[in-house]
KEROKOL-860321 format. One line per field, with one value per residue (C-alpha): x, y, z; residue number from 0. Coordinates in steps of 0.5 Angstrom, whole numbers. Each point is the difference from the previous one (the first is absolute). Example, Ala and Ser with C-alpha at 12.3 -4.5 7.8 and 13.67 -1.06 7.14 Angstrom:
# residues 2
px <- (25 2)
py <- (-9 7)
pz <- (16 -2)
nr <- (0 1)
//
This chain:
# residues 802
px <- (164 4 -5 -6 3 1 -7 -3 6 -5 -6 2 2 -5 -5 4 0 -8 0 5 1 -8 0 -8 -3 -6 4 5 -3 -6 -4 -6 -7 -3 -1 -1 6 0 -2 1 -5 -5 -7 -3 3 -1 1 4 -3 5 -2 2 4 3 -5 -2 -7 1 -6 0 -5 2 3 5 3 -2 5 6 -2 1 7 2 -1 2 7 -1 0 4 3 7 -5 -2 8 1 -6 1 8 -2 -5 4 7 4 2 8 -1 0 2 6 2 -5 -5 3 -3 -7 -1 3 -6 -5 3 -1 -8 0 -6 2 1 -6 -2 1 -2 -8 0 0 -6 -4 -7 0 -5 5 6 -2 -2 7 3 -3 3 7 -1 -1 6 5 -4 3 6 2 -3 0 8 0 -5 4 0 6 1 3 5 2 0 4 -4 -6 -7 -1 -7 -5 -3 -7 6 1 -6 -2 7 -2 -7 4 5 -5 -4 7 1 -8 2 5 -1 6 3 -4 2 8 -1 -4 5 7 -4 -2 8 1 -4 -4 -7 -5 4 0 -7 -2 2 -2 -6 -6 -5 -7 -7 -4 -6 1 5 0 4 5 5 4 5 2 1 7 2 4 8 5 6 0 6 0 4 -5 3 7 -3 1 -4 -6 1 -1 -7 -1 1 -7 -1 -3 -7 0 -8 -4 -7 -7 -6 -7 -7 -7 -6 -5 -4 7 2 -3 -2 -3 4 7 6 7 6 7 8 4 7 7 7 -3 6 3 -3 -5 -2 -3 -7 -1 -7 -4 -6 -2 -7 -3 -7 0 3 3 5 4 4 8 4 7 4 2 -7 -5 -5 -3 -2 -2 -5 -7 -4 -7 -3 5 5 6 6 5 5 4 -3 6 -2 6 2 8 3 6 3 6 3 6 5 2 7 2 -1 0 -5 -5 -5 -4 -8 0 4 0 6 -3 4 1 -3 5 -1 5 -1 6 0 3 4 2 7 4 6 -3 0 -6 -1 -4 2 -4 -1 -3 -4 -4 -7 -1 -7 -3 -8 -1 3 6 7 -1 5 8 1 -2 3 -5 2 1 -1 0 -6 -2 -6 -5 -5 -8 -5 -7 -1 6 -5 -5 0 -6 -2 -3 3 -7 2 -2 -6 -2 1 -7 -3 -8 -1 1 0 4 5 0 0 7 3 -1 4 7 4 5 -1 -2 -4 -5 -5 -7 -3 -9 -4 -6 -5 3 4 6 5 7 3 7 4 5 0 3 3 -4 6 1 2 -4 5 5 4 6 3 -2 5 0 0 -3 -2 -8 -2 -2 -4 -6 -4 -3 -5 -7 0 -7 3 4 -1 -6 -6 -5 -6 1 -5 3 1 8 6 7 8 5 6 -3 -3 -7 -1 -5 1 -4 4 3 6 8 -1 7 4 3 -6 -1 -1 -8 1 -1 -7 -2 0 -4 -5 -1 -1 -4 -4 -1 -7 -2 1 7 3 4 4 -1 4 6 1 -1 6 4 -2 6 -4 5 -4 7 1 -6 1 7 2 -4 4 6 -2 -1 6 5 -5 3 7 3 5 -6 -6 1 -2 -5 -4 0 -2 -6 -3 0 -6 3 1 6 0 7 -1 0 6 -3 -1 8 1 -5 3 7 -1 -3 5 5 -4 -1 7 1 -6 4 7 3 -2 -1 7 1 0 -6 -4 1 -2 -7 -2 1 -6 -5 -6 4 0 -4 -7 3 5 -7 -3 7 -1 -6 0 6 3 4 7 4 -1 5 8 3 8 -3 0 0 -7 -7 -2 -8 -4 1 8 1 -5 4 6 -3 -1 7 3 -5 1 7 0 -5 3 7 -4 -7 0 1 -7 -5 -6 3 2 -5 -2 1 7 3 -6 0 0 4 -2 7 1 3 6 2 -2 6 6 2 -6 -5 -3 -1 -5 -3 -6 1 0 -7 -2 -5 -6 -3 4 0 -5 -5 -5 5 6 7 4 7 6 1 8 0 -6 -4 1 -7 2 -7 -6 -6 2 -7 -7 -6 -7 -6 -6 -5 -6 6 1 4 6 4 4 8 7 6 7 3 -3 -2 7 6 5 4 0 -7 -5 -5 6 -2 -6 -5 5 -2 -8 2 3 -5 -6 -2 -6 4 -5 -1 -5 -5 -6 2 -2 5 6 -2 -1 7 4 6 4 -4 5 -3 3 0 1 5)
py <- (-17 -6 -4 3 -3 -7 0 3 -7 -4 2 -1 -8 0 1 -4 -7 1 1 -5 -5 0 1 2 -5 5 7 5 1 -3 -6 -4 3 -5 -7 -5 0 -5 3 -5 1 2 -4 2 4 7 5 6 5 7 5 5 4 -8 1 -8 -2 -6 -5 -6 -4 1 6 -4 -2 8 2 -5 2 7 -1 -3 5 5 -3 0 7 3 -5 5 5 -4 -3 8 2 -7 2 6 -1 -6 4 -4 6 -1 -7 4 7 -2 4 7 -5 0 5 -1 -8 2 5 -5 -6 4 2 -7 -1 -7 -2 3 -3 -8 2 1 -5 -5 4 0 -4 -6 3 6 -3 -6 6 3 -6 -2 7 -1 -7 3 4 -6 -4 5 2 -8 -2 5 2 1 5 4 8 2 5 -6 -1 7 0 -5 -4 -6 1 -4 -3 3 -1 4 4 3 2 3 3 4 2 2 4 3 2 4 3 3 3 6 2 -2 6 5 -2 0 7 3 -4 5 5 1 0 5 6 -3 -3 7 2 -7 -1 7 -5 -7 -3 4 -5 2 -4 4 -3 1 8 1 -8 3 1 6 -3 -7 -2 -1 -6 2 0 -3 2 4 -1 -7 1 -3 4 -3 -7 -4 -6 5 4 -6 0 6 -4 -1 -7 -3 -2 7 2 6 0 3 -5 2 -3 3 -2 -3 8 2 -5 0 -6 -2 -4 3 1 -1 4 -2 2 -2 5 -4 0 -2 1 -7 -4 -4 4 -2 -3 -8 1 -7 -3 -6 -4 -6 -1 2 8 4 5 5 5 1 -3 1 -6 -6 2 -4 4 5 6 5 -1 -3 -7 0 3 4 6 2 5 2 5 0 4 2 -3 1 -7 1 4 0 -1 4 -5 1 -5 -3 5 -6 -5 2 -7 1 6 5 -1 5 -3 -7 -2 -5 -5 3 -7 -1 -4 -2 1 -3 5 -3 5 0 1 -2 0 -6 -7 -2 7 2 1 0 6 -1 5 1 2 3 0 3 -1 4 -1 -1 6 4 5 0 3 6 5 3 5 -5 -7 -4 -1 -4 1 -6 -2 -2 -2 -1 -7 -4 1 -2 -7 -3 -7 3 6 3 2 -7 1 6 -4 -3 5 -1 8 5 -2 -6 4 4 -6 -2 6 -1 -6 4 2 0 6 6 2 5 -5 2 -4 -1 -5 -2 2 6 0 5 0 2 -4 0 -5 -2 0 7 -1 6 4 2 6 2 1 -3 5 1 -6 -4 1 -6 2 -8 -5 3 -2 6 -3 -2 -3 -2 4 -3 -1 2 7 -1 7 -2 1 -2 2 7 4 4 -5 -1 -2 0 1 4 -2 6 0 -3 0 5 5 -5 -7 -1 -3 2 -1 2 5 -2 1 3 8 1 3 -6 -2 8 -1 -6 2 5 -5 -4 5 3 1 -8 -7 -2 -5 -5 4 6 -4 -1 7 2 -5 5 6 5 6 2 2 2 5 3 2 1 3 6 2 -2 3 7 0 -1 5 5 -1 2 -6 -5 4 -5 -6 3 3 -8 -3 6 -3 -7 -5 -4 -6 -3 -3 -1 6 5 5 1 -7 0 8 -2 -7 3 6 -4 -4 5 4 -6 0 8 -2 -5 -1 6 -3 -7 0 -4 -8 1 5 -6 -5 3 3 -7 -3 5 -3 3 8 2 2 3 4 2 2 5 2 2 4 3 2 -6 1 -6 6 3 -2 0 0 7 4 8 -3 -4 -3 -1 -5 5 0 -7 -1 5 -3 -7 3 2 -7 -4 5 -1 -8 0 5 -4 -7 2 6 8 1 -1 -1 -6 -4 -5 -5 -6 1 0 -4 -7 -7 -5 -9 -4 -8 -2 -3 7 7 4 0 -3 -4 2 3 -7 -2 6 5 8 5 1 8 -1 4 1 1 -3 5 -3 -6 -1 -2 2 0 2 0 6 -1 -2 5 -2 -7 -4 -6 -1 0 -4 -7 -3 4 -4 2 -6 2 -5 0 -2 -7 -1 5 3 7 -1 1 -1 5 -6 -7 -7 -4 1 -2 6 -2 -3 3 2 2 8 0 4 5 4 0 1 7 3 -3 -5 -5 -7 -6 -5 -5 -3 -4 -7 4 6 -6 -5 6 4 -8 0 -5 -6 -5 -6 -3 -7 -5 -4)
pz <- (12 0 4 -3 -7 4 2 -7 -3 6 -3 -8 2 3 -4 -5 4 0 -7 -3 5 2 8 -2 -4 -2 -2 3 7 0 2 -2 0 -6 0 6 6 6 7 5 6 -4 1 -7 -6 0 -5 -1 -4 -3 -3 -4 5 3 7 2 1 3 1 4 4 7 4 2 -8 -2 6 -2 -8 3 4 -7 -5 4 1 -7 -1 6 3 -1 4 5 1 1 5 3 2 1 6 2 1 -6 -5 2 -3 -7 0 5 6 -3 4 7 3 -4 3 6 1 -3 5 6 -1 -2 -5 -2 7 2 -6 2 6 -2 -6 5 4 -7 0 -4 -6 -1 1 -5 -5 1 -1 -6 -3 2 -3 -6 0 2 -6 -4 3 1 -8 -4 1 -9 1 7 -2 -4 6 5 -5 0 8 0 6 -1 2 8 1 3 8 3 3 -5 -2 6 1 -6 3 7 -5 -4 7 3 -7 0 7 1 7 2 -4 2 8 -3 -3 8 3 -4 0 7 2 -6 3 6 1 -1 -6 -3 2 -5 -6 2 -6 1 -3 -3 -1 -6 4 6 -1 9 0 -3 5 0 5 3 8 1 5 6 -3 4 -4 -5 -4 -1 -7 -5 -5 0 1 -7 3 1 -7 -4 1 -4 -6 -3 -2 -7 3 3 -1 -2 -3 -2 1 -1 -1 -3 2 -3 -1 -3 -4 -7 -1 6 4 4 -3 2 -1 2 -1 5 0 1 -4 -7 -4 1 -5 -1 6 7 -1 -3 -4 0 -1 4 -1 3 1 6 -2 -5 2 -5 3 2 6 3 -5 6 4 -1 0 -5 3 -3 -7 0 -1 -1 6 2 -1 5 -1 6 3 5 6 4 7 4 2 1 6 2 7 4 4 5 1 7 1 5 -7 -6 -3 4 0 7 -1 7 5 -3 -4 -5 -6 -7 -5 -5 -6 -5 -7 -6 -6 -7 -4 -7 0 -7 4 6 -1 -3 -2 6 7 8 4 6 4 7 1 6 3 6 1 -5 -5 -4 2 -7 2 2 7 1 5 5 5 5 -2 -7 -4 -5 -5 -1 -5 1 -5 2 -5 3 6 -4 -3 -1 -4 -5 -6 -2 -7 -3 2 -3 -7 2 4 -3 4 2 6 -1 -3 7 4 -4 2 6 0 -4 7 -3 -5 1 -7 -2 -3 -4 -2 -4 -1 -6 5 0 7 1 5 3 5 2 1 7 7 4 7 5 2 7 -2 -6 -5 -3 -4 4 3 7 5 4 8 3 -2 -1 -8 -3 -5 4 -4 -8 -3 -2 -8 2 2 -6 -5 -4 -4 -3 -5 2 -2 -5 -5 0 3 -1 4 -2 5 4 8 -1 9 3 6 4 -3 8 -1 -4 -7 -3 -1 -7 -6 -7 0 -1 -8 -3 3 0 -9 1 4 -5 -6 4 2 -7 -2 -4 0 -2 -5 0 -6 6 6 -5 -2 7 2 -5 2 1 4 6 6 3 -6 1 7 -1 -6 1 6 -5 -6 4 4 -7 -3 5 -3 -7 0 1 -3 -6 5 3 -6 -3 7 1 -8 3 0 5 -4 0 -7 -4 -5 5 4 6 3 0 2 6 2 -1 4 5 1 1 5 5 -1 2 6 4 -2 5 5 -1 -5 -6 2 4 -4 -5 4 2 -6 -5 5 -4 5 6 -2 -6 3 6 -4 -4 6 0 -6 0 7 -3 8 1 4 -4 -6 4 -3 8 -4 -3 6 -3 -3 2 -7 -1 -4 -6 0 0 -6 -4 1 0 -7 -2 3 -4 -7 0 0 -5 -5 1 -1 -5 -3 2 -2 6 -4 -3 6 -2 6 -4 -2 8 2 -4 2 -3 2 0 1 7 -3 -3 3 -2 -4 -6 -3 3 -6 -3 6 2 -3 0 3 -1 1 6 3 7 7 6 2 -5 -1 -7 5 -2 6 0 5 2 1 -7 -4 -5 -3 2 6 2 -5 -1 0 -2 -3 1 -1 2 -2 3 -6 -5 1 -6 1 5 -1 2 -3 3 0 -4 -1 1 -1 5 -5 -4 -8 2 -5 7 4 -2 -6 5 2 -7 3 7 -2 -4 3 -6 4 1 2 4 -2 5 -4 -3 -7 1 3 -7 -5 3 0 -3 3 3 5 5 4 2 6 1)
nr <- (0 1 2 3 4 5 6 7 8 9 10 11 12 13 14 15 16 17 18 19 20 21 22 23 24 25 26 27 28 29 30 31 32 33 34 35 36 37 38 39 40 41 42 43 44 45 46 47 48 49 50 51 52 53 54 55 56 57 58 59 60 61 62 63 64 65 66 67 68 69 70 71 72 73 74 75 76 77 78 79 80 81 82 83 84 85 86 87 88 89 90 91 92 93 94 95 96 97 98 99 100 101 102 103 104 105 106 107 108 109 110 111 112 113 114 115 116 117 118 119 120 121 122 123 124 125 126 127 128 129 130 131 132 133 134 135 136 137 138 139 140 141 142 143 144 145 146 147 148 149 150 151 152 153 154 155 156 157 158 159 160 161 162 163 164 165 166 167 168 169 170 171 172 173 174 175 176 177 178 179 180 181 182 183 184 185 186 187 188 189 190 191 192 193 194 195 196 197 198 199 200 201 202 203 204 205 206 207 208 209 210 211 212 213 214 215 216 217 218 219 220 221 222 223 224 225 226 227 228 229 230 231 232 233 234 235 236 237 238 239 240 241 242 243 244 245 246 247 248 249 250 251 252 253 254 255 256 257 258 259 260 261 262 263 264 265 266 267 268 269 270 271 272 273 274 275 276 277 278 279 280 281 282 283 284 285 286 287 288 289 290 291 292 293 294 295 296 297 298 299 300 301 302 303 304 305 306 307 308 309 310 311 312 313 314 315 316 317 318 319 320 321 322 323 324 325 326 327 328 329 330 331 332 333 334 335 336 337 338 339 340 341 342 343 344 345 346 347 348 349 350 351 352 353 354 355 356 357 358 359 360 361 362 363 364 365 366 367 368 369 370 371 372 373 374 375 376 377 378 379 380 381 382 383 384 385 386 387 388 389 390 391 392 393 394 395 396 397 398 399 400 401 402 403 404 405 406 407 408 409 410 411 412 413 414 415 416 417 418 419 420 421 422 423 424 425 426 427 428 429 430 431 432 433 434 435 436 437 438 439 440 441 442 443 444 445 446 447 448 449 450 451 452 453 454 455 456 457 458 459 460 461 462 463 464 465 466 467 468 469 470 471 472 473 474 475 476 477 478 479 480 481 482 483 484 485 486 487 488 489 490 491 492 493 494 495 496 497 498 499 500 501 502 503 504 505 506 507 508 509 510 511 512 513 514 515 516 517 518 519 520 521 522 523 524 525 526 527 528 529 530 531 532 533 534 535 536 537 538 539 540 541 542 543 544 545 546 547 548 549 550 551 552 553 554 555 556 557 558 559 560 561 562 563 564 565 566 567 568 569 570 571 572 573 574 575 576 577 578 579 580 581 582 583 584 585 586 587 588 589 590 591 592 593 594 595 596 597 598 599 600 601 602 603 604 605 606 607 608 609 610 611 612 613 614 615 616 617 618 619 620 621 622 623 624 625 626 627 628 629 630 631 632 633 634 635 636 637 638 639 640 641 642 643 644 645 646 647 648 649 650 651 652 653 654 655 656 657 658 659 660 661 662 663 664 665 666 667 668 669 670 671 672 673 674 675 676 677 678 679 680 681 682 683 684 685 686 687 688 689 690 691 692 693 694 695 696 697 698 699 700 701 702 703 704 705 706 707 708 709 710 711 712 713 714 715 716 717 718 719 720 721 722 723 724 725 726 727 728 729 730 731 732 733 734 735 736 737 738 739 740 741 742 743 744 745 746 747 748 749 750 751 752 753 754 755 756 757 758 759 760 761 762 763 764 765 766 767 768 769 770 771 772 773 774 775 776 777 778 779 780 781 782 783 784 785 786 787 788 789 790 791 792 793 794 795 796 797 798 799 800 801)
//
């Protein structure tokens, strides 16, 4: 208590230098969004236009003083933020939260973004990296000119805002890249199992991935590459076990498109909601409007990118999702016996790389109130060591990291340019060039023209799979080649009429080569089909109540099966008759998406924790991709031996048993927590979301910079995303981070609303103002003609050159 009463003391100082000595000349963290302000670089005076939500419509003359304008006012409204990705990516936290940020800068230092980073900026073709450096021009303008106008939020933190390189920015593209990916998890979670209970019973409940258009792709088992060991231990490796920390850029979604024939005004429409961690404030995604004579852009981009990604300009609309292609594999490698610096590739003993690296730490005991550490990154032609040693049953081995787009590195980014893409064709043509990424792009055009390209360049994997781990036996790269973006998952113009991507497995039976194993089960993209295909044209107004449609296809096969077994019981009959008069939505006001969701949970447990025990059942289970459609499929075929409690060995447990004590474990937890009555435990009461600030998410104080809990509704089975951890049920962490409809015949507005607000400064009056709409569904506009940007004006700024 002692510390949270310094740091709330820390605060009220704060906040009294400000107001009374006047660290800010314009208001108690804010900055200047009126009148005239000098902006050195600039070639002619360029206009900021704010709105009544505080989105800037910036308006220059050139694209090169749009992007410098743009650089500018994002640092103007998180420049806290993009402090915060930019030490993240960058492997830089321990020089603010002290030695609570070893072991994260250790791991963000040892894949390296921002050595990587420096490395393709100095590869970058003149156009982009001119366009990159205006941008980070923009922000040290700011950082360097505007010390009165710095977020409060720096003092709070005790640390100065640095300026900014094209590193950076791109060290935040490659960290957004890694957190869409998650593969390397799932190979973890193969690798524990297959030492737990052997090769053909882990093979039994390795991810069953399904494509709804294409049900015979789903794969019912996965191809196990040869094993040299299988106990390496994973489990016991912390180096290992701190990959399954999900980072803040982690990426869901749902986009979808119409065409012209089912779109009521007579040109496509676009939806977009990309799912991440939304609940620190102001959220994720910058909006912005970027207009020159030559293009007019209004969407959202990653604050300290300069790139706008997902929106609209004249001609087109796009929206992404992550597509989950497998660009990670882990590596086991063995340590020479005779000299433990160098690795065996077969006979051949070969060097281990080093590289040496300095961590500063804050530490209030050490002079200068921070100390060095120095680590050592070992390298074998793979990749970075991401393990401790791991003791085989004849030698030592050591587990490396690979990823496909430090492979991949070319002279241009690719995003940019879908800012000024003029086609749907030109759009593709930008996506073929963001190697970096590997993102579900769908995108229209006036004429029209519908399309789904994905992003990324693939290795061709030798063994056609990358589930588990690759032992390394000789010096032959398993990755023997690149996928061709042409043979890249895509679609265009489908004869049905409509597109869309849910994180679920797009490929075919007949797509020839090894896609990834980690992907979102199909229950999402099944409601939309069914929306889709509903008789009618579809509205603008319609794509944005589909983005909250609550309707769980998961339930309506699961639940059934549930709602029987409890039935045959006196102890849970009560559960049962609630789940059998459930309509399948998992709204707020209801009981049965809680009995549902919590008895599930406890069932999963009882499935799997016998014989895989605790920290391992855990493990598995919080990766929901990993195991939710195959423990469907169990479920559903009722005769699974992993129904059986081996501990229990008077008795062999069915399906219905394990559901029916599932009930009672979940009964007694919420009768101790909600209330005794079942038909009160109302989803909304446990599943709730709740929007914090970066410098304060627990504890004392919190409540002066937070908002909620909101009661929320949706699952993560449901197009209204409302994913909780499953080691810590119901609280939201993952929900839509943007809403976005385009409609392509309305050139005045775009439908969007963010899960929090414009500005990245705690007080500020667009730092939370969108929360309420964004709940409860009120449409949000961003204004796309010159009418609607001047008749919705409430500030107007420009700036000058120097």
């Amino acid at each position: 208590m002692k510390g949270s009463r310094s740091w709330m003391a820390s605060i009220l100082t704060s906040i009294a230098l400000c107001i009374f000595t006047s660290c800010t000349h314009v208001g108690l963290n804010l900055y200047k969004t009126e009148g005239n302000s000098i902006l050195p670089g600039l070639k002619e005076p360029v206009s900021v236009a704010r709105d009544e939500k505080g989105m800037a419509y910036i308006r220059a003359g050139t694209m090169q003083d749009a992007m410098l304008a743009f650089g500018f006012t994002a640092a103007q409204d998180r420049l806290f933020q993009m402090e915060l990705l930019r030490r993240f990516a960058t492997g830089r936290m321990s020089e603010m939260i002290g030695e609570k940020g070893v072991g994260l800068d250790t791991q963000m230092r040892t894949i390296g973004f921002h050595r990587h980073a420096k490395r393709h900026a100095a590869i970058l073709e003149p156009a982009t990296k001119n366009l990159m450096q205006k941008y980070v021009d923009g922000i040290n303008i700011f950082i360097r000119n505007h010390p009165d106008e710095h977020p409060l939020e720096f003092k709070i933190a005790g640390i100065q805002p640095k300026p900014w390189e094209i590193a950076d920015s791109l060290a935040l593209l490659y960290f957004m890249s890694w957190d869409s990916a998650a593969n390397i998890q799932t190979e973890i979670i193969a690798q524990m199992l297959v030492e737990k209970v052997g090769i053909e019973k882990a093979k039994g409940i390795f991810p069953l991935n399904i494509n709804p258009d294409d049900e015979v792709a789903g794969k019912t088992f996965v191809q196990i590459p040869e094993f040299e060991s299988s106990y390496l231990n994973f489990a016991e490796d912390k180096i290992l076990q701190a990959f399954f920390q999900d980072g803040p850029l982690q990426v869901g979604s749902n986009n979808w498109v119409t065409g012209p024939r089912l779109s009521m005004g007579g040109k496509p429409i676009l939806s977009n909601d990309p799912h991440l961690d939304a609940r620190t404030l102001p959220g994720p995604w910058y909006p912005c409007g970027l207009i020159t004579p030559a293009f007019r852009w209004v969407g959202v981009g990653i604050p300290g990118i300069p790139a706008v990604v997902a929106g609209r300009n004249e001609h087109i609309a796009v929206g992404l999702t992550n597509a989950y292609g497998d660009t990670q594999d882990l590596y086991v490698e063995t340590i020479d016996p005779k000299n433990a610096d160098r690795y065996l590739e077969g006979d051949q003993s070969l060097p281990f790389a080093v590289i040496t690296e300095k961590l500063a730490i804050k530490d209030k005991n050490a002079p200068g109130g921070s100390r060095e550490k120095e680590i050592k990154i070992r390298l074998t032609r793979r990749g970075p060591v991401v393990s401790g040693v791991l003791r085989g049953l004849k030698t030592e081995k050591v587990a490396t990291l690979r990823w496909a787009p430090f492979e991949n590195m070319g002279p241009f980014i690719g995003l940019d340019r879908i800012m000024t893409a003029k086609s749907a064709k030109e759009v593709r043509e930008a996506v073929s060039r963001a190697d970096i990424i590997m993102l579900n792009f769908v995108f229209a055009d006036r004429d029209g023209n519908i399309g789904w390209a994905v992003s990324g360049k693939l290795p061709i994997r030798s063994q056609r799979d990358g589930t588990v781990p690759f032992v390394v036996k000789d010096g032959t790269d398993n990755w023997v080649g690149w996928i061709p973006f042409e043979e890249n998952p895509q679609l265009h113009n489908p004869q049905k009429g409509w597109i869309g991507t849910c994180n679920h497995y797009t490929v075919g039976r007949d797509y020839p080569y090894y896609y990834s194993s980690h992907l979102s089960p199909s229950y999402r993209y099944r409601r939309l089909t069914q929306l889709m295909e509903a008789p009618g044209k579809k509205s603008a107004e319609d794509h944005w109540r589909f983005q909250r449609d609550p309707m769980n296809l998961m339930a309506e096969k699961i639940a059934p099966i549930m709602a029987n077994a409890l039935l045959g019981s006196q102890d849970t009959k009560d559960l049962g008759e609630i789940l059998s008069n459930w309509n399948y939505l998992d709204l707020t006001d209801q009981a049965a998406p809680a009995i549902f969701q919590a008895v599930y949970r406890e069932f999963a447990l009882l499935v799997f924790q016998d014989e895989l025990g605790e920290d391992l059942v855990m493990s598995m289970l919080k990766v929901w991709y990993f195991w939710q459609e195959r423990l469907q499929q169990m479920v559903s075929e009722g005769t699974s031996n992993w129904f059986d409690n081996i501990l229990t060995t008077d008795v062999k447990e069915t399906r219905d048993d394990l559901f029916r004590l599932a009930a009672l474990k979940a009964k007694a937890k919420f009768s101790s927590t909600i209330v005794q009555n079942p038909k009160e435990w109302n989803w909304g009461k446990v599943h709730t979301i709740e929007f914090f600030s970066p410098i304060r998410r627990e504890g004392f104080g919190k409540g002066l910079l937070s908002d909620g809990p909101h009661p929320f509704p949706g699952s993560g089975e449901t197009l209204h995303r409302g994913i909780f951890a499953f080691n810590d049920p119901f609280k939201v962490i993952y929900s839509a981070s943007l809403r976005m409809v385009v409609d392509l015949s309305d050139d005045d507005k775009v439908l969007a609303v963010l899960p929090g607000g414009v500005s990245g400064r705690f007080f500020h009056p667009h730092a939370q103002d969108q929360i309420e709409a964004f709940i409860s569904g009120e449409k949000k506009y961003w204004w796309f003609s010159d009418k609607s940007i001047r008749e919705n004006q409430k500030e107007f700024l420009t700036l000058q050159p120097k």
